[in-house]
Every structure is written in C-alpha cells, then in structure tokens.
Biopython code that builds the backbone (N, CA, C, O; Angstrom):
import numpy as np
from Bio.PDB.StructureBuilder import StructureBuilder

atoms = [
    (1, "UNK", "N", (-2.607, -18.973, 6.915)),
    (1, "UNK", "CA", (-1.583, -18.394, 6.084)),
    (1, "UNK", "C", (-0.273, -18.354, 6.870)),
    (1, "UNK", "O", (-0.349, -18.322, 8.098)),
    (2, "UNK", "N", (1.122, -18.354, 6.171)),
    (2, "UNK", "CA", (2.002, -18.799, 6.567)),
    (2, "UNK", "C", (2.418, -17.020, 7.345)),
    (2, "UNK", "O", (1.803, -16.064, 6.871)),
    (3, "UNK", "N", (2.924, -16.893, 7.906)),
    (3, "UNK", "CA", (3.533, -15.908, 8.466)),
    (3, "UNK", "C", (4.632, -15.053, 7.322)),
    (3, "UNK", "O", (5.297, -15.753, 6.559)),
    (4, "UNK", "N", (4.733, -13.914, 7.280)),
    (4, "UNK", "CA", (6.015, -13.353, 6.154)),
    (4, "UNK", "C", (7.044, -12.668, 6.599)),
    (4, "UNK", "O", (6.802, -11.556, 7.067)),
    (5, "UNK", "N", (7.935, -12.975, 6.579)),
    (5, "UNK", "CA", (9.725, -12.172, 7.337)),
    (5, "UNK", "C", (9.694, -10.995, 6.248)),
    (5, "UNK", "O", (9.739, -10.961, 5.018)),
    (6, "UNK", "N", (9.602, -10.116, 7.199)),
    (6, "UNK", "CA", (10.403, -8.528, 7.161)),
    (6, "UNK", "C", (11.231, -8.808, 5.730)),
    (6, "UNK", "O", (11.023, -8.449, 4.571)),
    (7, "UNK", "N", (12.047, -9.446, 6.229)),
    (7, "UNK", "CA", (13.078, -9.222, 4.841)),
    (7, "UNK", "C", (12.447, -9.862, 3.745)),
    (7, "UNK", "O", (12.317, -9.176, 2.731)),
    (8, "UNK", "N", (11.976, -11.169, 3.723)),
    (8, "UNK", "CA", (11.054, -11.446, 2.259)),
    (8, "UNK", "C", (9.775, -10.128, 1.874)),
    (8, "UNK", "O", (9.230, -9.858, 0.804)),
    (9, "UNK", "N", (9.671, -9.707, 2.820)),
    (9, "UNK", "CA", (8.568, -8.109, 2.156)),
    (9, "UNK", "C", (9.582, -6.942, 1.710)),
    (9, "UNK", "O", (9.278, -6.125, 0.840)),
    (10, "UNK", "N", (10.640, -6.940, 2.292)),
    (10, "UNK", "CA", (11.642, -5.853, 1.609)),
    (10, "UNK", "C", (12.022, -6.082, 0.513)),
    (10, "UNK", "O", (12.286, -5.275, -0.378)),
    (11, "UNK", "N", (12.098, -7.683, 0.495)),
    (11, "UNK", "CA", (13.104, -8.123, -0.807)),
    (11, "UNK", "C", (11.871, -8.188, -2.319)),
    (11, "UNK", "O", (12.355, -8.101, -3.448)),
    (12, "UNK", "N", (10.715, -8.305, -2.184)),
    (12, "UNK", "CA", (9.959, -8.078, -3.033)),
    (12, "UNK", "C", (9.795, -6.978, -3.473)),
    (12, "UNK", "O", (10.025, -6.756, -4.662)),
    (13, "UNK", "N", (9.246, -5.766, -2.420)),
    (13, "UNK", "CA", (8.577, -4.897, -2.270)),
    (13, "UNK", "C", (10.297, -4.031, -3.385)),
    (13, "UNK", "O", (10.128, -3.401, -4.429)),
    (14, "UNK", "N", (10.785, -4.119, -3.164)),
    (14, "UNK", "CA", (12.271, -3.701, -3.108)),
    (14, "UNK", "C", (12.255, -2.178, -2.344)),
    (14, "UNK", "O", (12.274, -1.236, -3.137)),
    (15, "UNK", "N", (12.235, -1.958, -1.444)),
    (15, "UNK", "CA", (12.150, -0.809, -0.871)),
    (15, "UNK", "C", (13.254, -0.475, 0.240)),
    (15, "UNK", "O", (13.772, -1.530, 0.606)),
    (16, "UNK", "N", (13.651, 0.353, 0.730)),
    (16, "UNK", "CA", (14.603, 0.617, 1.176)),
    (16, "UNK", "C", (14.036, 1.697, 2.826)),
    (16, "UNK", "O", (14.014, 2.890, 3.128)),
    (17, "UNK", "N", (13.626, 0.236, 3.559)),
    (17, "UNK", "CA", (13.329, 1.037, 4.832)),
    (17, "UNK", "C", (14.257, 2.200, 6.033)),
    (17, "UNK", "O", (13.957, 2.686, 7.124)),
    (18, "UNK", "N", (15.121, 2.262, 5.397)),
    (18, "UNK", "CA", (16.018, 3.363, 6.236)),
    (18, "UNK", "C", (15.598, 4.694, 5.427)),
    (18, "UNK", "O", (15.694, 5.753, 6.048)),
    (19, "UNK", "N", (15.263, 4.720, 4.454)),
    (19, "UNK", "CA", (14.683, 6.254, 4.011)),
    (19, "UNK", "C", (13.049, 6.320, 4.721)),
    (19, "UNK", "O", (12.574, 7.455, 4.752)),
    (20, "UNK", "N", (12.443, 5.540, 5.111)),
    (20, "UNK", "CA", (10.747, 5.453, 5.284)),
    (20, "UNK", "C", (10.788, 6.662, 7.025)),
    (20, "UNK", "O", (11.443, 6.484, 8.052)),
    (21, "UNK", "N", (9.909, 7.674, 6.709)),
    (21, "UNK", "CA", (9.585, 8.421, 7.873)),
    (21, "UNK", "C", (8.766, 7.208, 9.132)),
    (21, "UNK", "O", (7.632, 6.743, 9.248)),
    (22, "UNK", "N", (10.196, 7.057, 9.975)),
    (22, "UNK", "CA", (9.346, 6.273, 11.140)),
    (22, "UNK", "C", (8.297, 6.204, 11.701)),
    (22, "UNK", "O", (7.661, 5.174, 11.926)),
    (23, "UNK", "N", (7.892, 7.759, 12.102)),
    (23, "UNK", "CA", (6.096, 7.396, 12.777)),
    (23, "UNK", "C", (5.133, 7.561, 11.771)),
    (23, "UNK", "O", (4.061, 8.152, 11.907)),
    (24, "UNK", "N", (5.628, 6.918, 10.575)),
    (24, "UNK", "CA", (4.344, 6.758, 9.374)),
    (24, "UNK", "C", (3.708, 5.782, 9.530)),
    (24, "UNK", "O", (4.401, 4.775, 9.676)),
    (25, "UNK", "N", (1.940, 5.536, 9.587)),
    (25, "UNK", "CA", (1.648, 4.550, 9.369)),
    (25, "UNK", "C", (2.225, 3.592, 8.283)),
    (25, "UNK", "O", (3.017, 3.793, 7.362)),
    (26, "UNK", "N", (1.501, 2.386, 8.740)),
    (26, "UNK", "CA", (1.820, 1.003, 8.056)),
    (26, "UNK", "C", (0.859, 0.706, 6.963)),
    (26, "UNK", "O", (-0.184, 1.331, 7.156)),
    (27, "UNK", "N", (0.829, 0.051, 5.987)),
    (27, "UNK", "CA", (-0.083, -0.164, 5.250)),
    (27, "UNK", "C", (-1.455, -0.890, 6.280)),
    (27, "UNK", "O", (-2.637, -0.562, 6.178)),
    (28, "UNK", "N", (-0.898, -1.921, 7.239)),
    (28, "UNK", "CA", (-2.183, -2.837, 7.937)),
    (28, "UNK", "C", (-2.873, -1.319, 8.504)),
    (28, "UNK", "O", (-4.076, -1.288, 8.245)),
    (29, "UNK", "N", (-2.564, -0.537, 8.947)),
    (29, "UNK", "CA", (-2.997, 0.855, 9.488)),
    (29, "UNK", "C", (-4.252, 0.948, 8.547)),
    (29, "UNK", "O", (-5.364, 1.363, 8.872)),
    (30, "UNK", "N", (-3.908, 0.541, 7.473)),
    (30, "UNK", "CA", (-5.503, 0.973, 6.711)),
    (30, "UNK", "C", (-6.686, -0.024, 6.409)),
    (30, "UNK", "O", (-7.731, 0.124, 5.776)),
    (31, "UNK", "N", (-6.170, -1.039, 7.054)),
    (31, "UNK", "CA", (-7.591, -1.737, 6.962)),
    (31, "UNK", "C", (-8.559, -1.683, 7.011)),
    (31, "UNK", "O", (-9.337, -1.942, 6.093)),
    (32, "UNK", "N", (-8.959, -1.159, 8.619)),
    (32, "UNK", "CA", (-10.221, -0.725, 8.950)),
    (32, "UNK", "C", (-10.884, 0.406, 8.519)),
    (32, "UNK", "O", (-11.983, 0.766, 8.939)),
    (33, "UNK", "N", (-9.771, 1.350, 7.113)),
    (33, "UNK", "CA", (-10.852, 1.984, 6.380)),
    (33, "UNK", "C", (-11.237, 1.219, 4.925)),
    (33, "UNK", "O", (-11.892, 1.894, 4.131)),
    (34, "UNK", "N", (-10.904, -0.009, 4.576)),
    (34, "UNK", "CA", (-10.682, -0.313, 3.389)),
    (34, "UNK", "C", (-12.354, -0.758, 3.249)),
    (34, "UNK", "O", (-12.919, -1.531, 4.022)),
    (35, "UNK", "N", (-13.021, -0.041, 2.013)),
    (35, "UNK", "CA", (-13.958, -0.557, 1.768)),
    (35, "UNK", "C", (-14.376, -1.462, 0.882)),
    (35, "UNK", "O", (-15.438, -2.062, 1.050)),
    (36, "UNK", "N", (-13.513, -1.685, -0.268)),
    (36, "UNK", "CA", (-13.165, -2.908, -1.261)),
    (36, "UNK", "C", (-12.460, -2.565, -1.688)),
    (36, "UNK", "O", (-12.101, -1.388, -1.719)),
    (37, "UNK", "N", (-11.602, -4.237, -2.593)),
    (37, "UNK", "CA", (-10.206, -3.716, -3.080)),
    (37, "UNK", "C", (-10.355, -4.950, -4.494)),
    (37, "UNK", "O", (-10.865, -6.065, -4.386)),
    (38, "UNK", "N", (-9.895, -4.493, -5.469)),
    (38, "UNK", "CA", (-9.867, -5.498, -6.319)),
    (38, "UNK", "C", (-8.551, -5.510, -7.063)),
    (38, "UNK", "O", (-7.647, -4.771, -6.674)),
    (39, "UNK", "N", (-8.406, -6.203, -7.978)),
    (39, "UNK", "CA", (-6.980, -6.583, -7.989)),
    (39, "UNK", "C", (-6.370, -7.260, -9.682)),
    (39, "UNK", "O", (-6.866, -8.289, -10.138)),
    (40, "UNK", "N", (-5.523, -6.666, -10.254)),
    (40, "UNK", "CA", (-5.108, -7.288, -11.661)),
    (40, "UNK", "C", (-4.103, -7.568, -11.697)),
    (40, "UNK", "O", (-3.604, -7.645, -10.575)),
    (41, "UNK", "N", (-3.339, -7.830, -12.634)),
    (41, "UNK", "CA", (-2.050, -8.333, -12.882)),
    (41, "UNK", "C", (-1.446, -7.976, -11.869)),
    (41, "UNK", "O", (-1.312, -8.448, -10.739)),
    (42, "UNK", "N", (-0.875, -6.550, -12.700)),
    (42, "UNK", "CA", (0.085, -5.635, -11.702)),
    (42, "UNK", "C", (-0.910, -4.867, -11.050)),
    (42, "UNK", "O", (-0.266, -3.823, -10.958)),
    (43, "UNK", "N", (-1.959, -4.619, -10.551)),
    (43, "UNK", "CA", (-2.412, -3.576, -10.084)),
    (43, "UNK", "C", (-3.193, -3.873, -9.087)),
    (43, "UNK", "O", (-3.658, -5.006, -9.215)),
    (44, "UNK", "N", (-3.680, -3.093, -7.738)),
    (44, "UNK", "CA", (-4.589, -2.773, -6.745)),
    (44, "UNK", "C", (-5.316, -1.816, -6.782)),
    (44, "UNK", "O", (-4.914, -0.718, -7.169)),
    (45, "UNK", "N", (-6.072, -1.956, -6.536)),
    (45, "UNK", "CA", (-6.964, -0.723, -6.846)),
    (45, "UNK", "C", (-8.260, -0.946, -5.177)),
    (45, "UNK", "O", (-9.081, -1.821, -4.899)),
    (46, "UNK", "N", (-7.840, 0.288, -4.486)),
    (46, "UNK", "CA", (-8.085, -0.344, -3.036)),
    (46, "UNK", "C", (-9.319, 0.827, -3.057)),
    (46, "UNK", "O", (-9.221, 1.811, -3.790)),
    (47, "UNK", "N", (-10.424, 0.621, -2.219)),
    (47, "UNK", "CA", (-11.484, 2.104, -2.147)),
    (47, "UNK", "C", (-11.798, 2.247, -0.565)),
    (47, "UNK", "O", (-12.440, 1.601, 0.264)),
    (48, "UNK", "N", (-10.928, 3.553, -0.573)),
    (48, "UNK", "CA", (-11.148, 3.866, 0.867)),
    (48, "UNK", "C", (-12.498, 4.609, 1.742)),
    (48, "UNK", "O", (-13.203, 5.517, 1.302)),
    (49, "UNK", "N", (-12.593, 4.097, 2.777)),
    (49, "UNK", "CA", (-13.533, 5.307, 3.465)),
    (49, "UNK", "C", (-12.730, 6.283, 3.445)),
    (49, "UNK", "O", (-11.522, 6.415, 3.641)),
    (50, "UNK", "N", (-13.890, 7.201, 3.080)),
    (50, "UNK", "CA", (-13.520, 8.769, 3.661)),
    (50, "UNK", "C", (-12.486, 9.297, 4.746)),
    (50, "UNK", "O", (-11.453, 9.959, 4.649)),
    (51, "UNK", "N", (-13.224, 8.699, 5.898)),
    (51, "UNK", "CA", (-12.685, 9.100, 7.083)),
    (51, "UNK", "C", (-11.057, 8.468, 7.518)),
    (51, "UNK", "O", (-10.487, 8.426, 8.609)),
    (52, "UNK", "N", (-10.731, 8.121, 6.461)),
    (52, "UNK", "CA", (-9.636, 7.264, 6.280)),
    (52, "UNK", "C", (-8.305, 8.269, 5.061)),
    (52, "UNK", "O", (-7.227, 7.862, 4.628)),
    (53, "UNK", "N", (-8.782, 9.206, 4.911)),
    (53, "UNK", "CA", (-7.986, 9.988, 3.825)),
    (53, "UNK", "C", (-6.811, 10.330, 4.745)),
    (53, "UNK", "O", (-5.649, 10.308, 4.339)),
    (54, "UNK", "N", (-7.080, 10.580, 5.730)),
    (54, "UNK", "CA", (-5.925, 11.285, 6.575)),
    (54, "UNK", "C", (-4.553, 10.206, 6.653)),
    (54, "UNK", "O", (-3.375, 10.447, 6.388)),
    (55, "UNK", "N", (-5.028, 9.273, 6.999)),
    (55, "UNK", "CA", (-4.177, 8.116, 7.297)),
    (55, "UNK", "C", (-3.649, 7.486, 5.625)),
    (55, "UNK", "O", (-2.716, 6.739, 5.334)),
    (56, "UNK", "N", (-4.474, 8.016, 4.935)),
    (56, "UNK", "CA", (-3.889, 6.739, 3.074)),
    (56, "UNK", "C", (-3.064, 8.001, 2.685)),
    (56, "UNK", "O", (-2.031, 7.837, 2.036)),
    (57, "UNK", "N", (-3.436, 9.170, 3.021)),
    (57, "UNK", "CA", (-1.996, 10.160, 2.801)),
    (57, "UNK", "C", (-0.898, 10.231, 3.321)),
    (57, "UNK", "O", (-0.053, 10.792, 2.624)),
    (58, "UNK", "N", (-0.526, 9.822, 4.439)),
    (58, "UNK", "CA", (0.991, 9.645, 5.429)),
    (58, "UNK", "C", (1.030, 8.133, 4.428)),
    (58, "UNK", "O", (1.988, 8.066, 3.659)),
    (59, "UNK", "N", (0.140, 7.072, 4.421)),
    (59, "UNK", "CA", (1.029, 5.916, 3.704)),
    (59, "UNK", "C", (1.693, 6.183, 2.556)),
    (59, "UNK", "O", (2.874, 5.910, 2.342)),
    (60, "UNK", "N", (0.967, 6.697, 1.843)),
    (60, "UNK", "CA", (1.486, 6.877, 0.310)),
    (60, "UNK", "C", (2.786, 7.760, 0.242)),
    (60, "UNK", "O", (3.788, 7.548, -0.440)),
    (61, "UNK", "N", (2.520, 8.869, 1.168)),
    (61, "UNK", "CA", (3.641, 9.546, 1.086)),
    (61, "UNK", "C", (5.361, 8.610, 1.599)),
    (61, "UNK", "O", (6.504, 8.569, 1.142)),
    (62, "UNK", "N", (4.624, 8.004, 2.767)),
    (62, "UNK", "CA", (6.244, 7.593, 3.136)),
    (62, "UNK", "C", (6.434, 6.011, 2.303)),
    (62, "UNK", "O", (7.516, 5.425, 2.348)),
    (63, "UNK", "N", (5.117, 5.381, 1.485)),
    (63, "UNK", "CA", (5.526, 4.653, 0.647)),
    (63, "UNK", "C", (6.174, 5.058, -0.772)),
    (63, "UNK", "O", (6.999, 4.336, -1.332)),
    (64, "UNK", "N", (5.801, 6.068, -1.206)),
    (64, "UNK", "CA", (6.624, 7.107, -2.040)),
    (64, "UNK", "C", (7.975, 7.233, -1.989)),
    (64, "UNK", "O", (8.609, 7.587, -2.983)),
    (65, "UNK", "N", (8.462, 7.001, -1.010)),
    (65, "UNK", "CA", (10.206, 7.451, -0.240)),
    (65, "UNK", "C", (10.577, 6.832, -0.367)),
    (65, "UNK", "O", (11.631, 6.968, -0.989)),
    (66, "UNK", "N", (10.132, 5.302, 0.099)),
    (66, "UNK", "CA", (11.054, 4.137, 0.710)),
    (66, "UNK", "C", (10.790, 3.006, -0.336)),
    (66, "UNK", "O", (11.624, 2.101, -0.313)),
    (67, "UNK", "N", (9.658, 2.880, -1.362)),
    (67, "UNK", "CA", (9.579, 2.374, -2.458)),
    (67, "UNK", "C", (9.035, 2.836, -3.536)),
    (67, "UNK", "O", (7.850, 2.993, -3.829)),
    (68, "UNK", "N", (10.465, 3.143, -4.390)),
    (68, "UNK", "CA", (9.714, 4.257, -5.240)),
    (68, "UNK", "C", (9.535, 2.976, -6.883)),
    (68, "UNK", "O", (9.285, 3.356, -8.027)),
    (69, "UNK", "N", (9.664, 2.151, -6.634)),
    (69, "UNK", "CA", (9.752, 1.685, -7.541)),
    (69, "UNK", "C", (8.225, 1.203, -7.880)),
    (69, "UNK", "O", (7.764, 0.962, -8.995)),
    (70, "UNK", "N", (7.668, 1.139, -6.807)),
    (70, "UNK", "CA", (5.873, 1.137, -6.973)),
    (70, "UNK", "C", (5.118, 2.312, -7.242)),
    (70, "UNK", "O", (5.377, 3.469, -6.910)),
    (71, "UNK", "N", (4.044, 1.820, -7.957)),
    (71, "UNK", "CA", (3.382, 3.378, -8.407)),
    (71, "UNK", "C", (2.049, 3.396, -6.813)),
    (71, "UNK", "O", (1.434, 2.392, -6.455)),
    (72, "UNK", "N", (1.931, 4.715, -6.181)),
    (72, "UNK", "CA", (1.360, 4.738, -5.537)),
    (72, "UNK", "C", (0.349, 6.161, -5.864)),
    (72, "UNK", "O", (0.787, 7.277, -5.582)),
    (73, "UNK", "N", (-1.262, 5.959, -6.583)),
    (73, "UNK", "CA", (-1.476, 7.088, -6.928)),
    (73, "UNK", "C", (-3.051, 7.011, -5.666)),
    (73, "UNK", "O", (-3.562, 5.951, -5.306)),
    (74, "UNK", "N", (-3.471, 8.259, -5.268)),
    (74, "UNK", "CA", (-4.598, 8.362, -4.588)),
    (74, "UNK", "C", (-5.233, 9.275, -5.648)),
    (74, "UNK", "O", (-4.885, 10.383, -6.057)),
    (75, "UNK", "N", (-6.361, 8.408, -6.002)),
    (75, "UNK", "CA", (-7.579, 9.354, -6.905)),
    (75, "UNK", "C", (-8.793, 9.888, -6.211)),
    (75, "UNK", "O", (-9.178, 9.062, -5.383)),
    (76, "UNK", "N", (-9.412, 10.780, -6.234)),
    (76, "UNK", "CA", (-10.685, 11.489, -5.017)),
    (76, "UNK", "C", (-11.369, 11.819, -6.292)),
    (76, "UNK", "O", (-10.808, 12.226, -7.310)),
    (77, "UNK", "N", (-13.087, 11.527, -6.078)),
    (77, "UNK", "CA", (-13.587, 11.892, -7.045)),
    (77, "UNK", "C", (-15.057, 11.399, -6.525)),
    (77, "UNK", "O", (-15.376, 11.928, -5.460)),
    (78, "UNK", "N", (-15.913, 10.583, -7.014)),
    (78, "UNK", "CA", (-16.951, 10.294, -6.348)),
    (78, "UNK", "C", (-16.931, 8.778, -5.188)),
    (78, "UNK", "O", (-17.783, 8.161, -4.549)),
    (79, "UNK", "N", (-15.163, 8.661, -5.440)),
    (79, "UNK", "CA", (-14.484, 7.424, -4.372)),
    (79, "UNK", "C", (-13.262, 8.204, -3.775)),
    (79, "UNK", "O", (-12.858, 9.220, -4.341)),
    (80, "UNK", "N", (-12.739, 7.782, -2.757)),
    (80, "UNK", "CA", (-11.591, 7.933, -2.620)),
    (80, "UNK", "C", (-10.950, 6.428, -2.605)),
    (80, "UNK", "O", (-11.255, 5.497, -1.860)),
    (81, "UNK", "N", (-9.672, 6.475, -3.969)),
    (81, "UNK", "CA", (-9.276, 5.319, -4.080)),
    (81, "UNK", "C", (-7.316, 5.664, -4.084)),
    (81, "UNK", "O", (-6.655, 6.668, -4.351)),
    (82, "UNK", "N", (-6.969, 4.314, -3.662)),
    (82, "UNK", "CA", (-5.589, 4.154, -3.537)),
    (82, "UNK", "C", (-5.194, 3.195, -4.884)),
    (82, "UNK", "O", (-5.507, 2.006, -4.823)),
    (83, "UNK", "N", (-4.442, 3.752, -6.217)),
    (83, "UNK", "CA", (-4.526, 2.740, -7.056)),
    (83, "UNK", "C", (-3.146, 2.233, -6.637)),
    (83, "UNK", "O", (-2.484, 3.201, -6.261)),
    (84, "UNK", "N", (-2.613, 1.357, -6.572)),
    (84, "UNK", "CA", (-1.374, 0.754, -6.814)),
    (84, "UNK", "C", (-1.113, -0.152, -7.533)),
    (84, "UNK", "O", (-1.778, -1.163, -7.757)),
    (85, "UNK", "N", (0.917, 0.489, -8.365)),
    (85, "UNK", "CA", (0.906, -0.429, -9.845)),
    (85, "UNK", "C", (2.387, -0.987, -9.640)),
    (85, "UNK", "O", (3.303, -0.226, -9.330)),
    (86, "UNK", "N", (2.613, -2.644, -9.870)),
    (86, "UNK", "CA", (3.759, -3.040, -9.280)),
    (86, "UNK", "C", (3.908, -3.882, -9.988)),
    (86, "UNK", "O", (2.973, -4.071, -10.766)),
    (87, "UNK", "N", (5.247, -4.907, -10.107)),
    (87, "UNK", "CA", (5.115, -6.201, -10.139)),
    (87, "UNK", "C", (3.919, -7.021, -9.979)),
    (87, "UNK", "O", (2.876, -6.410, -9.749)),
    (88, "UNK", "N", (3.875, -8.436, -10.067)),
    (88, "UNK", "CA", (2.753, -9.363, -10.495)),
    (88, "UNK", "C", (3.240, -10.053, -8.585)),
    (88, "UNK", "O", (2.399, -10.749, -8.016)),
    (89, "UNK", "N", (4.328, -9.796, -8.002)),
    (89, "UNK", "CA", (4.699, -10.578, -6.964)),
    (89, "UNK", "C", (4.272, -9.619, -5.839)),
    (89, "UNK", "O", (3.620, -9.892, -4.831)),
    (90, "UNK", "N", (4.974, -7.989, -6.374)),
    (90, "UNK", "CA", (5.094, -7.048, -5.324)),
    (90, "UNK", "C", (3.553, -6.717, -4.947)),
    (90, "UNK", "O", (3.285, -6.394, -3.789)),
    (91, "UNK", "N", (2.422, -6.812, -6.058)),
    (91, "UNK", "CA", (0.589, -6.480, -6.281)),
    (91, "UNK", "C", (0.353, -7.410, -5.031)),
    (91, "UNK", "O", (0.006, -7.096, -3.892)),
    (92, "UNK", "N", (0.711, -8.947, -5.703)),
    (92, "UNK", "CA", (0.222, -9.585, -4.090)),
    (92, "UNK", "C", (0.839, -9.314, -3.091)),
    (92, "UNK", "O", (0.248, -8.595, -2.285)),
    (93, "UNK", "N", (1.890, -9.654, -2.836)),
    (93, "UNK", "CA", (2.502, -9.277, -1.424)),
    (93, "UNK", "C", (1.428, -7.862, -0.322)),
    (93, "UNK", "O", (1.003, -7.884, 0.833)),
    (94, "UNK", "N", (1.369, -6.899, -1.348)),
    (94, "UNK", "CA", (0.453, -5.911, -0.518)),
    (94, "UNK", "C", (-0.593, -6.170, -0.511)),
    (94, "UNK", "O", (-1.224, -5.953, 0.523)),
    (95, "UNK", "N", (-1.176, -6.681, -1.516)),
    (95, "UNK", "CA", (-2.625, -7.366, -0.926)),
    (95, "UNK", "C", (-2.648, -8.462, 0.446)),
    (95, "UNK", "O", (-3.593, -8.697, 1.199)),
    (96, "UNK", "N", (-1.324, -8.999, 0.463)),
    (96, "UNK", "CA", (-1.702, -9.829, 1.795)),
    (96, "UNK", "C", (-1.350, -8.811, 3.037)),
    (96, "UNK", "O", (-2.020, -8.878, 4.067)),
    (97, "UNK", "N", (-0.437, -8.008, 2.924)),
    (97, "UNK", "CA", (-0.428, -6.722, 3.828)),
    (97, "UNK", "C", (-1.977, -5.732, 4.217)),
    (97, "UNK", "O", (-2.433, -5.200, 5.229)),
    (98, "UNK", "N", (-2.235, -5.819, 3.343)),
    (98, "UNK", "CA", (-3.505, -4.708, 3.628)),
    (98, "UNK", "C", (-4.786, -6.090, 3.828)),
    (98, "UNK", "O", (-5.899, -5.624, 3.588)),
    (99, "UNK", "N", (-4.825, -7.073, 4.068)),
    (99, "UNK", "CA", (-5.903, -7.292, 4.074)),
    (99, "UNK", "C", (-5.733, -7.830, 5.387)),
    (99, "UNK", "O", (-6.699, -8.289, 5.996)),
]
sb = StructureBuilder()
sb.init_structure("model")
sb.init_model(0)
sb.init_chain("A")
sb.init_seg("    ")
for serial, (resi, resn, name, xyz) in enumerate(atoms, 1):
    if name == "N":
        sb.init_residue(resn, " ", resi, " ")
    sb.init_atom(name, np.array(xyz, "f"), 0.0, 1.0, " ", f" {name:<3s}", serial, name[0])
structure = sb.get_structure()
C-alpha cells in the first residue's frame, strides 16, 4: 500500500488539527485492541476489546474536537463498539488508519 501524506488525511478527514488535544492518542493507538471491524457505505462499525475502553475514549473525544464533521459514537452493551459515520472517502481513509 502506497504510503498517505498528513495533508491528504486532513484534507479528507476535513479536520482541523490545531484544535486536537496533543497527547491524545492516535487512531493506529487502537489497533491492538480492535477485535473486528466491518464496514458500509458511510459507516465503520469497529468492536473493541474491553481492555481497550480507556484508550477509544481519549480518541473519540479528541476526534470529536478536531473533526466534528464525523459522527463518532461509542456504544457499550454486550460489545464495546466504536460506530463511525462519514463520507464514502472519509469511512475508508480511517479504515486504512486503524487497520
């Protein structure tokens, strides 16, 4: 896979990294809790480990800030899941981020 410039992920994502809390994790930060992730049009729908809640709450939150134009919801229930709802460009782009 080809490598992706900073600015082609800003310019999709449309987000505005000077509002993002600096020592927030990164989305790649959550890989190693990601237990499957599947994927629609606009949407992600990611299922986290458990032990991973701590860390998908600082993302969401400082992805909340700095791109609000994505929907970033965490559902807890008999999963803990990260749904995310975007564009058809911005859905992939984070799927190649988080995976």
């Amino acid at each position: 896979m080809a490598k992706i410039e900073q600015r082609q992920i800003i310019d999709v994502l449309d987000c505005d990294l000077a509002v993002r809390p600096k020592a927030a994790p990164g989305l790649h930060e959550l890989s190693a809790h990601v237990k499957r992730i599947s994927r629609g049009a606009t949407e992600l729908v990611i299922e986290v480990d458990p032990a991973g809640a701590e860390i998908l709450s600082a993302i969401v939150e400082a992805e909340r800030t700095c791109c609000p134009g994505i929907g970033w919801e965490i559902e807890e229930g008999d999963r803990l899941t990260l749904r995310i709802t975007g564009g058809q460009e911005q859905v992939s782009m984070l799927e190649t981020l988080i995976t």
